[in-house]
C-alpha positions as a LaTeX table, in Angstrom:
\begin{tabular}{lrrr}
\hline
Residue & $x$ (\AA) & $y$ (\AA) & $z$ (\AA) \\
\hline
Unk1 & 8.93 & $-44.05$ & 20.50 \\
Unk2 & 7.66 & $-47.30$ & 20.12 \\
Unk3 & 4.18 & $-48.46$ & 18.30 \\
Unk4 & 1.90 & $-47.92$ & 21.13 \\
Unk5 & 0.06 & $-45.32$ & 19.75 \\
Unk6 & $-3.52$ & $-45.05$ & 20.86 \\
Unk7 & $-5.66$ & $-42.79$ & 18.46 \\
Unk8 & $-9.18$ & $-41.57$ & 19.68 \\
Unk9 & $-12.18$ & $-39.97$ & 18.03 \\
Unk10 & $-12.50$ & $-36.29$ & 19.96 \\
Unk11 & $-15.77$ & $-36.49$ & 21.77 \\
Unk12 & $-14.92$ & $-35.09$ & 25.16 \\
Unk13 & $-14.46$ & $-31.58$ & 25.87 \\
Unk14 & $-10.74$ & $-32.46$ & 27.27 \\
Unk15 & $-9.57$ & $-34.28$ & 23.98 \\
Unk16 & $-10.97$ & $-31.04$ & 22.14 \\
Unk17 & $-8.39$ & $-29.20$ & 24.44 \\
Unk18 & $-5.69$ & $-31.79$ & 23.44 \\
Unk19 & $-6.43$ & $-31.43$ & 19.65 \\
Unk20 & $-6.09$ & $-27.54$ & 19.78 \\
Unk21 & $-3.25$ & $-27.20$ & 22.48 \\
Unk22 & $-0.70$ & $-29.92$ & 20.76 \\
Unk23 & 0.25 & $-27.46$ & 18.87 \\
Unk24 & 1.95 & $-25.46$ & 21.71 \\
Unk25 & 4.17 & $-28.57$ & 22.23 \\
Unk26 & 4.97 & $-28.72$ & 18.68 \\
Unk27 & 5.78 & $-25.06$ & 18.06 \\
Unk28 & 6.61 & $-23.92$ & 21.22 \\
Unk29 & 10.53 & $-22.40$ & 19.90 \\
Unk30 & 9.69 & $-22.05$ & 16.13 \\
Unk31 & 9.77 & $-18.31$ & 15.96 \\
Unk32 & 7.35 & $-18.64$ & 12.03 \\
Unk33 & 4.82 & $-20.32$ & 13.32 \\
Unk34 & 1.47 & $-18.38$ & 13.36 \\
Unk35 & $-1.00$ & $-19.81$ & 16.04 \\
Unk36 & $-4.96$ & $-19.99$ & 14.90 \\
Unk37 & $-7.03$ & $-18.61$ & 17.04 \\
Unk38 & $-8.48$ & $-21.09$ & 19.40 \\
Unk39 & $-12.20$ & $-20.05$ & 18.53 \\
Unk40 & $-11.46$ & $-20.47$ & 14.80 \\
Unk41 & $-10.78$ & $-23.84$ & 15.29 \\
Unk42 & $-13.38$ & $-25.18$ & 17.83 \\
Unk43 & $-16.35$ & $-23.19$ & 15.83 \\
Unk44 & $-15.01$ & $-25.23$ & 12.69 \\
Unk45 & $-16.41$ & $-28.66$ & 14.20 \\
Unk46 & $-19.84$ & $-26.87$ & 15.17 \\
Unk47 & $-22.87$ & $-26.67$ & 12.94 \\
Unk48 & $-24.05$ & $-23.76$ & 14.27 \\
Unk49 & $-20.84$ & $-21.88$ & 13.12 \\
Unk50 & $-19.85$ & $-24.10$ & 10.04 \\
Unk51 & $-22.44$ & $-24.51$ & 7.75 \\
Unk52 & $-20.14$ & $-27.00$ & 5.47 \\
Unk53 & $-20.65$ & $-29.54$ & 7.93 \\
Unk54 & $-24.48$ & $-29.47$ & 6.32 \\
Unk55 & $-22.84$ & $-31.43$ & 3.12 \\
Unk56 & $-19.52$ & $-32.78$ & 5.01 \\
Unk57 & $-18.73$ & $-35.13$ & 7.25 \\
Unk58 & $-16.26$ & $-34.55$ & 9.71 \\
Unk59 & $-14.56$ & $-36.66$ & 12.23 \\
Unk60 & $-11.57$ & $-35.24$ & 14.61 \\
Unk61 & $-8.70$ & $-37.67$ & 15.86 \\
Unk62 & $-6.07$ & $-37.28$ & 18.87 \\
Unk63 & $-3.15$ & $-39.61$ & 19.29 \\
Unk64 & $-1.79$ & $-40.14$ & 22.98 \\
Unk65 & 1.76 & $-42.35$ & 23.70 \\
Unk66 & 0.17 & $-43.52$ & 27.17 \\
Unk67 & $-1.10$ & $-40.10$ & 28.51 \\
Unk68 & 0.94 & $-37.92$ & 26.53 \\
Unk69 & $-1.02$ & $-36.17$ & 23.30 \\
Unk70 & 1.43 & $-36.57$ & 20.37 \\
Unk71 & $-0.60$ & $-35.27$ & 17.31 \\
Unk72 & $-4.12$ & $-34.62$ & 15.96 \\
Unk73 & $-5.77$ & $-35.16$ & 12.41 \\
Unk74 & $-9.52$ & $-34.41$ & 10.95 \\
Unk75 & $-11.04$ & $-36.95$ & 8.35 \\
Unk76 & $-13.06$ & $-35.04$ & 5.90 \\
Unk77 & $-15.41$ & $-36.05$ & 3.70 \\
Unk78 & $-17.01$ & $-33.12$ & 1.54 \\
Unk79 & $-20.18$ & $-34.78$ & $-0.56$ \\
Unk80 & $-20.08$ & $-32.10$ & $-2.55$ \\
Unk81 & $-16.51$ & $-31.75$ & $-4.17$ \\
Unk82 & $-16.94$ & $-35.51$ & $-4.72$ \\
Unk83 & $-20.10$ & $-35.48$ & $-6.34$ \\
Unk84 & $-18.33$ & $-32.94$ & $-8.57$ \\
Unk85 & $-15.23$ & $-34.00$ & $-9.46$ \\
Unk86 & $-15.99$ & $-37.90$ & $-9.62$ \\
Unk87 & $-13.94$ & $-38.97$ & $-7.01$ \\
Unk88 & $-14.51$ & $-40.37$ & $-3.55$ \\
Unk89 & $-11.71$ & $-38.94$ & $-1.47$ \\
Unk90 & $-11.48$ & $-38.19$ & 2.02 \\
Unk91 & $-9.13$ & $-35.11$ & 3.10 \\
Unk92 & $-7.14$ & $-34.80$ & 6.08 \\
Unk93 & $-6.71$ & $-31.85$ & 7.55 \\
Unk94 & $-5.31$ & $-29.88$ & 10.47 \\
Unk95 & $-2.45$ & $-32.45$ & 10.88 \\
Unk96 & 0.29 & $-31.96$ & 13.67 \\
Unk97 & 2.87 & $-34.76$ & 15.23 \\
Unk98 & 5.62 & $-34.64$ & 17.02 \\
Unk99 & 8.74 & $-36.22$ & 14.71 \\
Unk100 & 8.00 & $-39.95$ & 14.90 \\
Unk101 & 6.73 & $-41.19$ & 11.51 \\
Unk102 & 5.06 & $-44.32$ & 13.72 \\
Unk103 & 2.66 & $-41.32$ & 15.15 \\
Unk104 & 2.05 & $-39.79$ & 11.61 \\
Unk105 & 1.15 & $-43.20$ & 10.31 \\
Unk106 & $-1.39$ & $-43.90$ & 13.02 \\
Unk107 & $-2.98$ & $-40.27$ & 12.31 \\
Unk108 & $-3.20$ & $-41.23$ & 8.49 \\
Unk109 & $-4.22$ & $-45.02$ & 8.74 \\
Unk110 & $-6.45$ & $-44.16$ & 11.06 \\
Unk111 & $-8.99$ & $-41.06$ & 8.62 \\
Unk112 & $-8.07$ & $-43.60$ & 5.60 \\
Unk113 & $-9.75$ & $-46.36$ & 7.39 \\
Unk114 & $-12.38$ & $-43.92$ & 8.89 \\
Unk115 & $-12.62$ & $-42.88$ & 5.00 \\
Unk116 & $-12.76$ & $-46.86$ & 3.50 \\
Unk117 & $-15.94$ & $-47.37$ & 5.87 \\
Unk118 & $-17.45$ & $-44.66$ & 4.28 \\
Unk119 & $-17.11$ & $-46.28$ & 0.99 \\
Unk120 & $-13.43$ & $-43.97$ & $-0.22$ \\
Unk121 & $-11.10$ & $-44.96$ & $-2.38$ \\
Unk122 & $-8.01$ & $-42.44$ & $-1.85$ \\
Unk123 & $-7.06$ & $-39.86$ & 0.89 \\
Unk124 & $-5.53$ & $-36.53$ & $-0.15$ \\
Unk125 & $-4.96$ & $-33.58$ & 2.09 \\
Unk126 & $-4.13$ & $-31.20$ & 3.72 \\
Unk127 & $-7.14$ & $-30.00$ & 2.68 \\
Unk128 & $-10.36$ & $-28.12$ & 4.35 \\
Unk129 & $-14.16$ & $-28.04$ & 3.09 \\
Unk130 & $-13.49$ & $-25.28$ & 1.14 \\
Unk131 & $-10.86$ & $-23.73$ & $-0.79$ \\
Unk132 & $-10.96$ & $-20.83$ & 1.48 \\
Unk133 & $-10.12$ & $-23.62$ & 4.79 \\
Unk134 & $-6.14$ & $-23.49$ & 4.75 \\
Unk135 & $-4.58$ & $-26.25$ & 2.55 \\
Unk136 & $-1.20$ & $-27.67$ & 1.25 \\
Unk137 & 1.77 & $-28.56$ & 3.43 \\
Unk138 & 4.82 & $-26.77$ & 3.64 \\
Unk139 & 7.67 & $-28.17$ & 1.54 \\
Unk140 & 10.10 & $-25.47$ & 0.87 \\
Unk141 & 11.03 & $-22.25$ & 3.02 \\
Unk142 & 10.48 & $-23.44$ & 6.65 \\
Unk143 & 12.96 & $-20.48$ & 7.98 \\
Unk144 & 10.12 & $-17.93$ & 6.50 \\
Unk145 & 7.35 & $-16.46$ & 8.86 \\
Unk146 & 4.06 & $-17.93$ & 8.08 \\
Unk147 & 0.83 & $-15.82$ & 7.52 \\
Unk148 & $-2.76$ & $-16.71$ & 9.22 \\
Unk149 & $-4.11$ & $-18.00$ & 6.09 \\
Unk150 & $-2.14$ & $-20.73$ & 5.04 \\
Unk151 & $-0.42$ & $-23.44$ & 7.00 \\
Unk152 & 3.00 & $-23.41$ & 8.68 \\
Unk153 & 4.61 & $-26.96$ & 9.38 \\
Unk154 & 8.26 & $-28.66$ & 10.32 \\
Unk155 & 10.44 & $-29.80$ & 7.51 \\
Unk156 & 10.12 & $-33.09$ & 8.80 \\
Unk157 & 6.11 & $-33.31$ & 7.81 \\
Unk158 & 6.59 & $-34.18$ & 4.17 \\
Unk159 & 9.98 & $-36.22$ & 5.00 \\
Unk160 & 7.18 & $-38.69$ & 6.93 \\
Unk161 & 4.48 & $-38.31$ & 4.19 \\
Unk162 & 6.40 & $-39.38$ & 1.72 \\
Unk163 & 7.73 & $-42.20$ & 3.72 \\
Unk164 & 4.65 & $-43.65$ & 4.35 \\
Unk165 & 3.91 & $-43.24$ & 0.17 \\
Unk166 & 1.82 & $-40.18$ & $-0.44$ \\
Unk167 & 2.54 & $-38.48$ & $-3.51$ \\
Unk168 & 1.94 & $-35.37$ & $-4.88$ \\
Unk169 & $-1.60$ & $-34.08$ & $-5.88$ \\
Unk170 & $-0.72$ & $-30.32$ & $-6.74$ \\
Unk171 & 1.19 & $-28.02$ & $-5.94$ \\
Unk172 & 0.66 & $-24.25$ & $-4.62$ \\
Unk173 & 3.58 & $-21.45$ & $-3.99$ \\
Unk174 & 2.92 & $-17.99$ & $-3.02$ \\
Unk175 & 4.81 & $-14.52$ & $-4.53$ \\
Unk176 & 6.60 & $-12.20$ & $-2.48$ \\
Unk177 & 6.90 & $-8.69$ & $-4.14$ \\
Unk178 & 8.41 & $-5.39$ & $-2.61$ \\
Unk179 & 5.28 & $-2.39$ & $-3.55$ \\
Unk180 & 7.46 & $-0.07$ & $-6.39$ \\
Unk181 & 6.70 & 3.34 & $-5.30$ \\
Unk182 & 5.36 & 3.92 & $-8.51$ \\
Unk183 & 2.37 & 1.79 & $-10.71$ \\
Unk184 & 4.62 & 0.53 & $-13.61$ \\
Unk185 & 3.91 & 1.72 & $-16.90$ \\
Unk186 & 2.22 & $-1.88$ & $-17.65$ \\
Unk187 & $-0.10$ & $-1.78$ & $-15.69$ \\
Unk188 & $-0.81$ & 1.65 & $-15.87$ \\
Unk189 & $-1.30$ & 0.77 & $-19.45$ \\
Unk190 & $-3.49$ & $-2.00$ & $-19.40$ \\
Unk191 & $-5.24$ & $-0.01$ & $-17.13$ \\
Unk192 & $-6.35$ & 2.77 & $-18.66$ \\
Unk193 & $-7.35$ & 0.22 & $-21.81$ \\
Unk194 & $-9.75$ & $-1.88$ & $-19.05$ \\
Unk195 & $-11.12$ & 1.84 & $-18.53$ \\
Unk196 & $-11.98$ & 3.12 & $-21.99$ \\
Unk197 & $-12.52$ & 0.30 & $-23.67$ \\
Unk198 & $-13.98$ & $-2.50$ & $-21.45$ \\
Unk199 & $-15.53$ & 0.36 & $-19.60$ \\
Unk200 & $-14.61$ & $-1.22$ & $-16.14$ \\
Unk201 & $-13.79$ & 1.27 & $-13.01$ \\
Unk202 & $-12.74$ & 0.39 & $-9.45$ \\
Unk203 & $-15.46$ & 0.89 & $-6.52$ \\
Unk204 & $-13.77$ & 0.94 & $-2.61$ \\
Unk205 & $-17.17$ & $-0.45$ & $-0.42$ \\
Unk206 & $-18.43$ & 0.19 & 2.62 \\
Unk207 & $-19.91$ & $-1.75$ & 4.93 \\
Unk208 & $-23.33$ & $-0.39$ & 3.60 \\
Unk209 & $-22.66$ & $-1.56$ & 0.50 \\
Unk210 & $-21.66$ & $-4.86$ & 1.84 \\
Unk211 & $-24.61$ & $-5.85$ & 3.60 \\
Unk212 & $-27.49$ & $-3.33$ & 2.08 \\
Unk213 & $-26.84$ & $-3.52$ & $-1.04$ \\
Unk214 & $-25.36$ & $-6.59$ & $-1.42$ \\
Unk215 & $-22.25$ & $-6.42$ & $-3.25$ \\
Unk216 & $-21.07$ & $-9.28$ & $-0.06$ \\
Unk217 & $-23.37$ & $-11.79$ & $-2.38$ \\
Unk218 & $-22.19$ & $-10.21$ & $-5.31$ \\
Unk219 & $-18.80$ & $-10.76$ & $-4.23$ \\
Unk220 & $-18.89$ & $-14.05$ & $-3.82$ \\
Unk221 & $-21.50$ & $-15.37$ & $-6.25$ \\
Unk222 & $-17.96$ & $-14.18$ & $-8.30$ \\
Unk223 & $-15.78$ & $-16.58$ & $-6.91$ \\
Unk224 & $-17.72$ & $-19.11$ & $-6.91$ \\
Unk225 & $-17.69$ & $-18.53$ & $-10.86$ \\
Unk226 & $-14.26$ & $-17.73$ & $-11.52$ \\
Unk227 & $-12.47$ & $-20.35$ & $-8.88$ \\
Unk228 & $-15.27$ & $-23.43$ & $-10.24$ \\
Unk229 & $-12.29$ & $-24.98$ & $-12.20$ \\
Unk230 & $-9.83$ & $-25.01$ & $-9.85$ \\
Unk231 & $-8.13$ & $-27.86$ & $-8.24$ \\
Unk232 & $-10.66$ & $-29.36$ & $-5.83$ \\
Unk233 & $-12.91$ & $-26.23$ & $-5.72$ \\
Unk234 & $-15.46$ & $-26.95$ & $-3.94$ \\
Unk235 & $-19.01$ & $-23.71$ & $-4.51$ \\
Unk236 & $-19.82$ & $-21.80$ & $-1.16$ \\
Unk237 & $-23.45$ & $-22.27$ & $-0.27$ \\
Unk238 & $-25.63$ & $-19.62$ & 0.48 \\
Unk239 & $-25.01$ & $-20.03$ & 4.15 \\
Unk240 & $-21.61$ & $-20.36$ & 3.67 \\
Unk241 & $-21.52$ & $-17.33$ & 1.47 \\
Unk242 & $-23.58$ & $-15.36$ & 4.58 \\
Unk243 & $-21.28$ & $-16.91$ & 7.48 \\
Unk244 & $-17.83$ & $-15.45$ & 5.47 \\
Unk245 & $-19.72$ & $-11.73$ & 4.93 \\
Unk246 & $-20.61$ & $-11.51$ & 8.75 \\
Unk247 & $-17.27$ & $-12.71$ & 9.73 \\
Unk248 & $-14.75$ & $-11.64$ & 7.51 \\
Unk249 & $-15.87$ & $-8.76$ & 5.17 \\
Unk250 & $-16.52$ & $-6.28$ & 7.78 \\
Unk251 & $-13.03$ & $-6.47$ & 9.08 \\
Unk252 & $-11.30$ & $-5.50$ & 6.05 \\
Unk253 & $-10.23$ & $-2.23$ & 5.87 \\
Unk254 & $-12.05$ & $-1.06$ & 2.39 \\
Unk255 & $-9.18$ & 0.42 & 0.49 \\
Unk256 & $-7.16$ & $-2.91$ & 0.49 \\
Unk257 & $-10.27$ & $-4.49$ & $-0.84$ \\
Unk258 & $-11.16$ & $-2.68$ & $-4.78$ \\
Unk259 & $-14.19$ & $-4.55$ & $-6.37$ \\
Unk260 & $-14.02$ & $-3.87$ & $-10.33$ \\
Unk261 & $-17.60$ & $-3.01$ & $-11.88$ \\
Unk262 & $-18.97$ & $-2.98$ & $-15.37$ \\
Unk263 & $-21.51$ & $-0.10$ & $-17.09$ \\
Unk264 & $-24.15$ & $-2.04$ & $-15.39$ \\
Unk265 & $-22.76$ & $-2.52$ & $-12.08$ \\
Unk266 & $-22.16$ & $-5.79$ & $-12.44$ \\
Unk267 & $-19.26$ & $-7.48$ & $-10.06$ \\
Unk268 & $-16.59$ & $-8.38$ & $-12.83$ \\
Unk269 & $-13.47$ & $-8.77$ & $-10.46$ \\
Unk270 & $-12.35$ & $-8.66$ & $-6.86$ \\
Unk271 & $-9.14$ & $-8.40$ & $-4.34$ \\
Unk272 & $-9.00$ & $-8.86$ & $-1.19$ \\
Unk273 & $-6.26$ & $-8.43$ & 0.70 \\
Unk274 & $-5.08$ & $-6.93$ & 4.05 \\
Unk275 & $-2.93$ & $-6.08$ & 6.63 \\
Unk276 & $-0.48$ & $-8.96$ & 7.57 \\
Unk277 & $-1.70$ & $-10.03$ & 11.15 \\
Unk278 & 1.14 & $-12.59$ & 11.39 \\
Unk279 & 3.07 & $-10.99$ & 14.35 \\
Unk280 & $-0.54$ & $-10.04$ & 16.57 \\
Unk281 & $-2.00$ & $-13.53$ & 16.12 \\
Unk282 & 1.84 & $-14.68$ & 17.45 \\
Unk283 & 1.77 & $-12.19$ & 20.41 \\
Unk284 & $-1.86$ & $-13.18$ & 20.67 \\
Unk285 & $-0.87$ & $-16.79$ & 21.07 \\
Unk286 & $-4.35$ & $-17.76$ & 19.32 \\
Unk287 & $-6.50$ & $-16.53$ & 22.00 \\
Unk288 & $-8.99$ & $-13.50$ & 22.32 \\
Unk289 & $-8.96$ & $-13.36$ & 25.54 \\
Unk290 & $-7.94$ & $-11.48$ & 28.03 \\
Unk291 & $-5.75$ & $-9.37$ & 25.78 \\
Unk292 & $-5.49$ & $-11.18$ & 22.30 \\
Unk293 & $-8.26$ & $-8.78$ & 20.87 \\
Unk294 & $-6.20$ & $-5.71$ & 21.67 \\
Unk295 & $-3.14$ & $-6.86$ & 18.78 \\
Unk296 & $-5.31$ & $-7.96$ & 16.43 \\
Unk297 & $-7.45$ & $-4.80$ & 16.29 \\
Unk298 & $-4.37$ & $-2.84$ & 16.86 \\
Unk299 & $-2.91$ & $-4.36$ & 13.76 \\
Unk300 & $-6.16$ & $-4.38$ & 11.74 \\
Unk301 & $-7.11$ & $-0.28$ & 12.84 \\
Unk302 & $-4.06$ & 1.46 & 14.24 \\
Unk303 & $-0.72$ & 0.52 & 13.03 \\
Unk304 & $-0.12$ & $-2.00$ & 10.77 \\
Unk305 & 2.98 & $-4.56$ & 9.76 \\
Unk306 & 4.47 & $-2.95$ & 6.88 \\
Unk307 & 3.00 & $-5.76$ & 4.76 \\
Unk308 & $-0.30$ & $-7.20$ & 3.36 \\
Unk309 & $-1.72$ & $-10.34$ & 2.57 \\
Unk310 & $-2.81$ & $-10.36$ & $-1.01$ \\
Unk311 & $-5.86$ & $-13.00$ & $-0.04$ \\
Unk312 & $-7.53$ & $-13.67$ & $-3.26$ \\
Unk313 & $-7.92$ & $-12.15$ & $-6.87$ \\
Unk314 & $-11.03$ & $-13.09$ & $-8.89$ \\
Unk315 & $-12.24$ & $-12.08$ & $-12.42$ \\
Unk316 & $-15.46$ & $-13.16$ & $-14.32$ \\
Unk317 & $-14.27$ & $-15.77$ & $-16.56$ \\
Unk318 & $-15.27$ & $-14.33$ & $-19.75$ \\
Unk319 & $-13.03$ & $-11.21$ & $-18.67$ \\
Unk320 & $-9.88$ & $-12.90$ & $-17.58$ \\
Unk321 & $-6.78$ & $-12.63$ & $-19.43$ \\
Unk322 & $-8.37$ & $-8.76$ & $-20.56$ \\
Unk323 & $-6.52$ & $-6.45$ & $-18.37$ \\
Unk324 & $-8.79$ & $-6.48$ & $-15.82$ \\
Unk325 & $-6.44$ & $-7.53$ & $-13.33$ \\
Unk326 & $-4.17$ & $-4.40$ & $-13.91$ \\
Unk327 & $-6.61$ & $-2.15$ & $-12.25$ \\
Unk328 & $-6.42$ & $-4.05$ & $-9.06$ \\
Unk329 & $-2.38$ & $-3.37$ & $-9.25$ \\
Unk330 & $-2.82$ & 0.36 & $-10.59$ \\
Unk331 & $-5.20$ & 1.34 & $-7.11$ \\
Unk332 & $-3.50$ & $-0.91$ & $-4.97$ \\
Unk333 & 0.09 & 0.25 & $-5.61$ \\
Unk334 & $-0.78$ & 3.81 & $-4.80$ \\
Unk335 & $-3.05$ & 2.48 & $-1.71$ \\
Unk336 & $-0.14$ & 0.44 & $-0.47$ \\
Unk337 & 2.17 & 3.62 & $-0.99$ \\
Unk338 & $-0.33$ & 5.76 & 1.31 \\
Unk339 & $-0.53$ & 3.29 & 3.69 \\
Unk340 & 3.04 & 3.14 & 4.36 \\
Unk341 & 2.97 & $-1.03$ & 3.43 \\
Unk342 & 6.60 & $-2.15$ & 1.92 \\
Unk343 & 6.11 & $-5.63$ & 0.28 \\
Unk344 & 3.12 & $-7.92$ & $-0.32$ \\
Unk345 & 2.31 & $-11.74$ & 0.13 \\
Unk346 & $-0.17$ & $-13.62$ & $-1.72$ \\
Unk347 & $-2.11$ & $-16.43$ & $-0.85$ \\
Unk348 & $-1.08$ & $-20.05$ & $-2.37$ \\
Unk349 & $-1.21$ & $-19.76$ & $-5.94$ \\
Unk350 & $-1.38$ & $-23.45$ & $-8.45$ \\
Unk351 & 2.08 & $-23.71$ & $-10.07$ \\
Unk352 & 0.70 & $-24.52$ & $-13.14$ \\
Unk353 & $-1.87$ & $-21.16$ & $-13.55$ \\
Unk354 & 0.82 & $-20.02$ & $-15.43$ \\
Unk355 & $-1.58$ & $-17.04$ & $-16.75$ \\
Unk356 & $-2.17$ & $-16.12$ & $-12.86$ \\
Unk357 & 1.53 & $-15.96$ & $-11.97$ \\
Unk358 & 2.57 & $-14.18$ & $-14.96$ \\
Unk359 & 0.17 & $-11.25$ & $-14.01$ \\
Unk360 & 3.05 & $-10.60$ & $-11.30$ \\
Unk361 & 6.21 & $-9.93$ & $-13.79$ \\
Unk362 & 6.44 & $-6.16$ & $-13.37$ \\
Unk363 & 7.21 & $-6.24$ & $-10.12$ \\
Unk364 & 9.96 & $-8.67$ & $-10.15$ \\
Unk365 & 8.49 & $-11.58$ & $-7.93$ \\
Unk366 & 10.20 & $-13.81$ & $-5.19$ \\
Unk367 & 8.41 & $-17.48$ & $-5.58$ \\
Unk368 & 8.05 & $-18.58$ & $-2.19$ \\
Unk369 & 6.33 & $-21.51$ & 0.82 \\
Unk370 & 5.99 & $-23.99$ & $-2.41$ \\
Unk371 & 3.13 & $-26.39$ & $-0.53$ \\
Unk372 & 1.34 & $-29.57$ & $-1.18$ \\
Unk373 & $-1.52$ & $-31.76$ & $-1.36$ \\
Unk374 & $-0.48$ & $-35.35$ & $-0.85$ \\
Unk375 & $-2.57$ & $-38.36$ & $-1.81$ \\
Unk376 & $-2.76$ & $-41.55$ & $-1.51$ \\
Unk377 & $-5.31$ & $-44.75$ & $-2.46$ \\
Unk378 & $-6.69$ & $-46.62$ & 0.51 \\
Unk379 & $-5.67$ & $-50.28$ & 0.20 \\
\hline
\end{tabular}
């Protein structure tokens, strides 16, 4: 392809249809790739539906080759991680080309110089607003099915990334473990210590207890807390906070989800994980409608994969490293078991939270989808 690549800010209701339907062109006979669903992604640039976008600013980008739309980008600047971690970056995000580094350069200069008006110094990405937004390209394992929380991409992505000299920010990788059919005597052991003498015990919610008696702020107010130091952690507002309990919470079935509680009821740890959705969202095709509903709910209430997605694990900072997190593996294993589920995913993990990824060891885990944030200064 040659260099005349025209890139445009999306402000028509057509180039929003462009941005979100490239992807069919890009994916269309790459059996891992997990479609988001088309709502997801056009509520993410409104206000009304995203309140980050009170403290971010956000700018979508299409690139056509004459008429022909040949990859998308978002700029994103979040006021708020900056302010807190002293930088002045702007994130990409939601990036898809076809394999022609000239197009992938276009997409990049183009939310760098969007960024350098704005008074940035480097870009980095992929990232979202928040840590929970899907982040960190695929580097390794492209032949492995993607889930629908973290981003599936070509092999040839971080070939033209690196090309164009981004380098790495951090890395992520996820753990693949097959469920033992019984809790291993580790964890049953650290366990039952987190039980008698930190006087912790597992609670299984409902969706009373989500949204009457508001363990859904309790729940979060934790992660806030124990994911603050992370790598480009970015705090949930309060309207953030609400948004995820209205929209997320209430579709997780409740076993998959133990909450860990102290003497005082106090929200000391939390996982949340459930049924893989990776094959409904495919036959879905990212669209509710007419029948897209009828998988997901059918894998979310009926009849599920055989496998979960372990989303998140949180514990109060002054109680990590205790033993808490064995009673999330001593109720899950036996859930898991019930439930007929075979192996388990996690969600991208920082290589170097070595005391995170050692918590796995009993059950002999598979490192897998290492990903990446890339970044770059702005010349």
């Amino acid at each position: 392809m040659n260099s005349d690549i025209c890139i445009k800010p999306v402000v028509s209701r057509g180039e929003m249809n462009d941005f979100i339907h490239i992807v069919n062109r890009i994916y269309n006979d790459c059996p891992q790739y997990v479609p988001d669903l088309e709502s997801d992604i056009r509520e993410f640039f409104n206000i009304k539906t995203n309140p980050g976008l009170e403290f971010s600013e956000v700018q979508p980008f299409v690139a056509y080759h004459g008429k022909e739309c040949v990859g998308r980008i978002v700029g994103i600047i979040n006021h708020h991680a900056n302010e807190k971690w002293h930088v002045r970056n702007v994130r990409f995000s939601m990036i898809e080309f076809i394999d022609d580094q000239a197009v992938a350069k276009a997409l990049l200069d183009t939310v760098a110089e969007w960024g350098r008006q704005r008074g940035m110094t480097a870009i980095q990405g992929p990232m979202g607003i928040t840590d929970f937004d899907k982040e960190g390209m695929l580097v390794e394992d492209f032949h492995l099915t993607g889930t629908m929380n973290t981003i599936y991409n070509h092999a040839y992505y971080p070939r033209h990334l690196e090309a164009l000299g981004f380098k790495k920010e951090a890395d992520w990788v996820q753990i693949r473990v097959t469920i033992p059919k019984e809790v291993p005597d580790k964890y049953y052991r650290v366990a039952e210590f987190a039980r008698k003498r930190l006087h912790l015990r597992v609670l299984k919610l409902t969706n009373d207890d989500i949204n009457k008696r508001d363990y859904g702020h309790k729940i979060f107010h934790l992660l806030n807390e124990a994911y603050s130091p992370l790598f480009g952690y970015s705090e949930l507002s309060d309207k953030q906070t609400d948004l995820f309990i209205k929209k997320y919470l209430g579709l997780i079935d409740k076993r998959f989800m133990p909450v860990i509680v102290n003497d005082d009821d106090e929200v000391v740890g939390v996982a949340i994980t459930m049924g893989c959705l990776s094959h409904a969202m495919q036959r879905s095709h990212g669209r509710l409608l007419p029948f897209g509903w009828f998988h997901l709910l059918k894998s979310l209430k009926w009849k599920n994969e055989g496998s979960v997605e372990m989303l998140l694990i949180a514990v109060r900072p002054d109680l990590q490293a205790k033993g808490v997190n064995a009673l999330f593996f001593d109720d899950l294993i036996r859930v898991y078991n019930q439930a007929g589920i075979k192996w388990a995913e996690t969600g991208p993990q920082l290589e170097y939270n070595m005391r995170e990824l050692s918590q796995w060891e009993p059950m002999s885990p598979e490192f897998v989808k290492r990903r990446r944030c890339y970044a770059k200064e702005i010349e």
